[in-house]
C-alpha positions in Angstrom: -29.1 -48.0 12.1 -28.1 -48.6 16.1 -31.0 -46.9 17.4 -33.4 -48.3 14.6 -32.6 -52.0 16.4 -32.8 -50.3 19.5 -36.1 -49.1 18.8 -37.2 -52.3 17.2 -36.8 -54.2 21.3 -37.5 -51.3 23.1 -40.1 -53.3 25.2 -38.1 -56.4 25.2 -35.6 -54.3 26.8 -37.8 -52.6 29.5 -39.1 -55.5 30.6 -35.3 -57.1 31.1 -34.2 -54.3 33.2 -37.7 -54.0 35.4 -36.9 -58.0 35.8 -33.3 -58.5 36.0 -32.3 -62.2 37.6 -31.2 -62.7 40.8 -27.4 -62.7 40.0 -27.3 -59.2 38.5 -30.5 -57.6 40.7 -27.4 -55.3 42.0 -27.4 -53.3 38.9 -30.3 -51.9 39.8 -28.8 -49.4 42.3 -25.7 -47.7 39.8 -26.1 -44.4 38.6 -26.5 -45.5 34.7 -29.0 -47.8 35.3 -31.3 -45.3 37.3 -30.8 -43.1 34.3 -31.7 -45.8 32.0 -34.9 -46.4 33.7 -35.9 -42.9 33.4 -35.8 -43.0 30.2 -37.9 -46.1 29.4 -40.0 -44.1 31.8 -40.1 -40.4 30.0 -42.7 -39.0 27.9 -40.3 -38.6 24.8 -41.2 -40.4 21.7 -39.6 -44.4 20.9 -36.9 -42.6 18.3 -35.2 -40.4 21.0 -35.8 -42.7 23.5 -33.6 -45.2 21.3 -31.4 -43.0 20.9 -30.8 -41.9 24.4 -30.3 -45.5 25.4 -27.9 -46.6 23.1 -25.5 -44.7 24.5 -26.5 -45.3 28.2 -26.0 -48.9 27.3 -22.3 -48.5 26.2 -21.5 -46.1 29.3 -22.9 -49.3 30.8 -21.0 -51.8 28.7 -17.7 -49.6 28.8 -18.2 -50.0 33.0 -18.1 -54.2 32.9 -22.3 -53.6 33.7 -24.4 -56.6 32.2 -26.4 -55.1 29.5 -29.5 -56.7 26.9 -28.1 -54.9 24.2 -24.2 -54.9 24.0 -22.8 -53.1 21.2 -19.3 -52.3 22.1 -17.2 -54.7 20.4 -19.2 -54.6 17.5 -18.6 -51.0 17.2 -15.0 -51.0 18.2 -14.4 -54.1 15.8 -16.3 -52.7 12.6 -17.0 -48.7 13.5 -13.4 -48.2 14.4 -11.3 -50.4 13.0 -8.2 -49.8 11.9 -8.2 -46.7 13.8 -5.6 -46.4 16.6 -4.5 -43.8 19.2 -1.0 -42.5 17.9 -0.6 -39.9 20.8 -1.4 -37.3 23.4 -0.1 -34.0 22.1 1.1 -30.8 24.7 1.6 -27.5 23.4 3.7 -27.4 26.6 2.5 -24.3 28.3 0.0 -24.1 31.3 -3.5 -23.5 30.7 -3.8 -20.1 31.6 -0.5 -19.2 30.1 -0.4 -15.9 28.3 3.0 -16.7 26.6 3.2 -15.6 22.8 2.5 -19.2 20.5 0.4 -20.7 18.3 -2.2 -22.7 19.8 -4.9 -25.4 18.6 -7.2 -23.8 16.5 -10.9 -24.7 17.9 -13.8 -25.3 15.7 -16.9 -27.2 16.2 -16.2 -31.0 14.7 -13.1 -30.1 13.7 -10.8 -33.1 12.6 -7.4 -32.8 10.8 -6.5 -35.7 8.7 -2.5 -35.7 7.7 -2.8 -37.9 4.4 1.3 -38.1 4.5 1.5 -40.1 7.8 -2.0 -41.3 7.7 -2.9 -39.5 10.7 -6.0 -37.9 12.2 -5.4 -35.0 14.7 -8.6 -34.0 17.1 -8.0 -30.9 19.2 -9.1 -31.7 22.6 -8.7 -28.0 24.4 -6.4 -24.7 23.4 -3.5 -27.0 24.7 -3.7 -30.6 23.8 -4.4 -32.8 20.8 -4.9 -36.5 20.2 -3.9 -37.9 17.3 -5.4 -41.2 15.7 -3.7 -42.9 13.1 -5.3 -45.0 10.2 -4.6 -48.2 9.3 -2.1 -51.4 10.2 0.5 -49.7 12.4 0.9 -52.6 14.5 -0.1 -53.0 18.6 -0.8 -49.4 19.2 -2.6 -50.1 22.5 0.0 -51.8 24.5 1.1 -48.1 25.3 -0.3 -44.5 25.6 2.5 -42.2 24.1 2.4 -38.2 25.4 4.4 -35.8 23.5 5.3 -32.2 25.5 7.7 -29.5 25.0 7.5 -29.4 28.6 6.6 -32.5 30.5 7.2 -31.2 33.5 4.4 -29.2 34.1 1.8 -32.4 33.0 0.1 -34.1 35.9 0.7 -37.8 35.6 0.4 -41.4 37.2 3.3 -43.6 36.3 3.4 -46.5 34.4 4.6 -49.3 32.2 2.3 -47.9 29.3 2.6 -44.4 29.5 5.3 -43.0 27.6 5.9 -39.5 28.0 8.7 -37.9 25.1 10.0 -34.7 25.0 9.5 -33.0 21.9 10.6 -29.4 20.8 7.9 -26.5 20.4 8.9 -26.7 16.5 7.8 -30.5 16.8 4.5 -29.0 18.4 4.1 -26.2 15.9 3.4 -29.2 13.2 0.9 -30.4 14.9 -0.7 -27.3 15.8 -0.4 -25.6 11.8 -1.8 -29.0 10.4 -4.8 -29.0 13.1 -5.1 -25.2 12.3 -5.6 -26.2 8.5 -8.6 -28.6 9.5 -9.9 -26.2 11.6 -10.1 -24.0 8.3 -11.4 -26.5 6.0 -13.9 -28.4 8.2 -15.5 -25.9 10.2 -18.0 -23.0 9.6 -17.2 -21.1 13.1 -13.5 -20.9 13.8 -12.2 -20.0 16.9 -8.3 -18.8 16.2 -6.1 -17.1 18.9 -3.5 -15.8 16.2 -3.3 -12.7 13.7 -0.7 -12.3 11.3 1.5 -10.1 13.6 1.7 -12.6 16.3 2.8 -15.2 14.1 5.6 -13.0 12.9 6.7 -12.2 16.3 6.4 -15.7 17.3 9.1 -16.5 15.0 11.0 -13.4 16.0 11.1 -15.6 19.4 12.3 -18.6 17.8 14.8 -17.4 15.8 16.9 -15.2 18.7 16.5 -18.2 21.0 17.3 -21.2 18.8 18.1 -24.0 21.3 14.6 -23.3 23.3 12.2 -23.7 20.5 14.1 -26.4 18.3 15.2 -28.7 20.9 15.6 -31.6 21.3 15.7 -32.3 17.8 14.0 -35.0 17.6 11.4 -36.6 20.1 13.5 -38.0 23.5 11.8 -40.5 25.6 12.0 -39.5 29.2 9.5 -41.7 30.9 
């Protein structure tokens, strides 16, 4: 429906980018809009075209740029809402780690939606998750929240709205076995680090060292 409007002005469009006014001529010279003039300018057909530009124009919108065709806040206000960030989730091991644990399943589109808390989980790499939840939660955005079983190997800027919380790895495990779940119902191609024998060794691990895997018992706010 986007690019089918898109489409519709795509020479109206041209035509206000070739012949910006004098007050925003110094748009021109950013990286996006070079792009989006080479792609009024390719040889692909109107469809992909529109496509191509609509989401040129919100890298532009998204960057304060003026744009003919803004469609961020309608997307963010019809699109997406009701939808808020909930958290940044950290297994709490470094990347290259070769530690025994269970890990974010990955799976191509893979989304993991926790009907209990109303929560949608979206495994962003074999180490962190983001978590969306759905509906009126109240002002999710005046603060980024970061849960870790060890925050202090995360790379960070300070700040008023980031809090980071110190969770236990049986806190992350949660997370992980429900995004795990919607890697097995939502995907075709699973990618899935764990057999059955390293699951049962894992919790061989958490049993003989207790206070390491279930603490802090509940989530501790350290920053």
């Amino acid at each position: 429906m986007l690019a089918g409007r898109m489409n519709e002005s795509l020479a109206e469009f041209m035509s206000m980018i070739n012949n910006p006014p004098d007050s925003i001529k110094y748009i021109n010279d950013t990286a996006v809009y070079k792009k989006i003039k080479r792609v009024f300018e390719s040889s692909s057909d109107r469809s992909e075209k529109a496509k191509s530009l609509l989401v040129l124009f919100l890298l532009a919108e998204s960057g304060g740029l003026p744009v003919p065709f803004g469609l961020l806040k309608e997307i963010k206000n019809k699109l997406f809402k009701g939808v808020h960030i909930d958290g940044v989730y950290h297994t709490g091991y470094e990347f290259d780690s070769s530690e025994l644990r269970p890990v974010f399943s990955i799976g191509p589109n893979v989304f993991s939606y926790w009907k209990n808390h109303k929560n949608i989980y979206i495994p962003l790499a074999h180490n962190y998750a983001i978590g969306f939840s759905v509906g009126n939660h109240g002002f999710y955005n005046s603060s980024i929240n970061i849960y870790s079983a060890n925050p202090s190997i995360l790379k960070f800027k300070s700040g008023e709205k980031l809090k980071v919380h110190q969770v236990s790895h049986d806190y992350i495990d949660s997370i992980t076995s429900i995004v795990a779940l919607g890697s097995v119902n939502m995907a075709s191609t699973i990618y899935t680090p764990f057999e059955l024998k390293n699951i049962e060794d894992y919790l061989a691990l958490q049993e003989k060292n207790h206070d390491r895997y279930y603490s802090p018992s509940e989530p501790q706010l350290i920053i």
